[in-house]
C-alpha positions in Angstrom: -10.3 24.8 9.8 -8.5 22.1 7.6 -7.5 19.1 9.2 -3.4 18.4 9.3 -2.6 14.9 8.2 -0.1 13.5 11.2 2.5 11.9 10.7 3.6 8.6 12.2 6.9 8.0 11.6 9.9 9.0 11.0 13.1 8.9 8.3 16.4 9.7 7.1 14.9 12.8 5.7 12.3 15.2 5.2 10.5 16.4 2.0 7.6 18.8 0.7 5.2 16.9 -1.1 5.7 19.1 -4.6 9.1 18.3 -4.5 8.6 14.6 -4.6 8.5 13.3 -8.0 6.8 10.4 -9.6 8.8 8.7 -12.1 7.2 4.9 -12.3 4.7 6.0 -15.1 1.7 3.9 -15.3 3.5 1.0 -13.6 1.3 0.6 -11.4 -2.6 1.7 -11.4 -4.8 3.2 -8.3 -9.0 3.0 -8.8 -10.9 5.5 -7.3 -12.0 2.4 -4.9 -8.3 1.6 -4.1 -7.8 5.6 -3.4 -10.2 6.3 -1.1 -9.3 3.0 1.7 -6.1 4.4 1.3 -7.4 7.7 2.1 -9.3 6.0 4.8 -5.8 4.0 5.9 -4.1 7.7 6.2 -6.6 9.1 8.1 -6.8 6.6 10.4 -3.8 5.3 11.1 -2.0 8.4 10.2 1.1 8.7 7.6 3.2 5.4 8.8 5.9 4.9 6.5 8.2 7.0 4.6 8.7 7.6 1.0 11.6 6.1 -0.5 13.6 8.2 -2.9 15.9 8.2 -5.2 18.2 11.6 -5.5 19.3 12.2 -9.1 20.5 14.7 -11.0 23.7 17.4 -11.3 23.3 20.5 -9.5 19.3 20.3 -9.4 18.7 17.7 -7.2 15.4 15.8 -8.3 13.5 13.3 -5.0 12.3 10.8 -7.2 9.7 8.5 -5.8 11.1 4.7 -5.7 8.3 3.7 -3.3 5.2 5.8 -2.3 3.5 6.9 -5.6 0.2 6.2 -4.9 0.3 7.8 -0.9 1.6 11.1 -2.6 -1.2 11.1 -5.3 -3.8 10.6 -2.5 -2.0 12.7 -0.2 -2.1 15.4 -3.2 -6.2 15.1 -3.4 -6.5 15.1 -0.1 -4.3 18.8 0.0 -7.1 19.4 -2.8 -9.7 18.4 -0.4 -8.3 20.8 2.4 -6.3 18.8 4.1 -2.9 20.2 5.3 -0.1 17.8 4.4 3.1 18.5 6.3 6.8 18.1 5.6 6.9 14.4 4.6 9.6 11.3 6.2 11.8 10.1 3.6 14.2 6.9 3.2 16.9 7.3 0.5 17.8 4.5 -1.9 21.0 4.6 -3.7 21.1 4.0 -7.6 23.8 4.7 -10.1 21.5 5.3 -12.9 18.0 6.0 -13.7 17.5 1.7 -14.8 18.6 1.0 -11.6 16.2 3.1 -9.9 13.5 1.9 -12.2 14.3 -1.3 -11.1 14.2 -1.1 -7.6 10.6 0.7 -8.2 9.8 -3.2 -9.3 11.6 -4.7 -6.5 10.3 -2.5 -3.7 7.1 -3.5 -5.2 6.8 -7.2 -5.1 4.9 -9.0 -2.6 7.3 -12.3 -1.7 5.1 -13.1 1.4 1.5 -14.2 1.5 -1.3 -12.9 3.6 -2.3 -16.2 5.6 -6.1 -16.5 6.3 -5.8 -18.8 9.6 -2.5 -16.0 10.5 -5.2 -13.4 9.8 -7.6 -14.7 12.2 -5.6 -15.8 14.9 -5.1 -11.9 14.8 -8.0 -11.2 15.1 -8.8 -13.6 17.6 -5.6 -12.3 19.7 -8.3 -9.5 20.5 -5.5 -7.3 19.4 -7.5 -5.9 16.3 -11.1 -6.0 15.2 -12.0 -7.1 11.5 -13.9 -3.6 11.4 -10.8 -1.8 11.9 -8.5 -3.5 9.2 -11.6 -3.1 6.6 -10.3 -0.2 4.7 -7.3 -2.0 4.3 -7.1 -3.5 0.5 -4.9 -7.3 0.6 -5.6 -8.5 -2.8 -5.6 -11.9 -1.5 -7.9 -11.3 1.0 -10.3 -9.3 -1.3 -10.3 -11.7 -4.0 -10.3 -15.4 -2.0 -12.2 -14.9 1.4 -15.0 -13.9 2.8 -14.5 -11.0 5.9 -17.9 -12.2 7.2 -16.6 -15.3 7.8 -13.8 -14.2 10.0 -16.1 -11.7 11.9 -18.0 -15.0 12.8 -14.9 -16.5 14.8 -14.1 -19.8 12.8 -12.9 -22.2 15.5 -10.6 -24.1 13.2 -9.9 -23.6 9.7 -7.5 -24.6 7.1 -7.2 -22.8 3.8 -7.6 -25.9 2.1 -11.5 -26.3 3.8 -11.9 -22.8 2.6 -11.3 -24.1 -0.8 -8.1 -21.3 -1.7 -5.7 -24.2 -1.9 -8.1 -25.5 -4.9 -9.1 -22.6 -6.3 -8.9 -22.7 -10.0 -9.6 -19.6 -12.5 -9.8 -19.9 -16.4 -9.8 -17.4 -18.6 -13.4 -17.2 -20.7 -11.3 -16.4 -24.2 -8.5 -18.4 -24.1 -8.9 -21.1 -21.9 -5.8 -20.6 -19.9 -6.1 -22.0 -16.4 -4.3 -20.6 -13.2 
């Protein structure tokens, strides 16, 4: 019996996942590592945020994906794998033209905030969440600068700067450009 992905939200809309159409190209890029914790994120925390669309066209109307591409390219290997995917939520995003869209696909996929270590263990520490639970979850920062250990061991008091991100400096072997 397949399993039926559910669906945790809700939008302005609804959509079948082939009519959803990719149109960011090889903007952005999803590993088989990167697709599977968001596999894992789906599964279990269930589908939680709509797909953001962009309507274009004359008398065919095309749902072109302005956020979302990599959960429907999971969500279409996981159909692969047997999994039933059901009508999907969708948000709709005005644009005049296809450069505006395009645009938007780079807005919608900026990070302005930062993922705060001591914000991420007080979190934790709430008792709210366990770090075994938000694993799957892929926060570049996170992934690249600390140590999940270290958080699981319940740091008392810490400061970014004692855990050396604040003075982190990376150079590139070729060039010598520092950042």
């Amino acid at each position: 019996m397949a399993k039926t992905i559910e669906i945790k939200c809700e939008g302005a809309g609804k959509a079948s996942l082939d009519d959803l159409i990719i149109i960011q190209g090889k903007f952005k890029t999803l590993s088989k590592t990167s697709a599977e914790k968001l596999k894992a994120s789906i599964l279990q925390e269930g589908f939680a945020d709509p797909i953001r669309i962009w309507i274009s066209g004359g008398k065919t109307k095309k749902m072109n994906i302005i956020d979302g591409a990599q959960r429907i390219t999971v969500l279409k290997q996981m159909r692969e794998g047997g999994y039933l995917i059901p009508a999907l939520p969708v948000d709709y995003i005005k644009a005049q033209t296809k450069k505006e869209a395009i645009r938007k696909i780079v807005a919608l996929s900026s990070q302005f905030g930062d993922i705060s270590i001591v914000g991420l263990d007080e979190l934790i520490k709430s008792g709210q969440v366990q770090i075994a639970e938000i694993q799957p979850i892929s926060w570049f920062m996170v992934a690249r600068e600390y140590d999940l250990d270290l958080l699981q061991a319940e740091i008392n008091t810490v400061s970014e700067k004692e855990l050396g991100i604040l003075e982190t400096t990376n150079k590139c072997p070729k060039c010598g450009y520092e950042w």
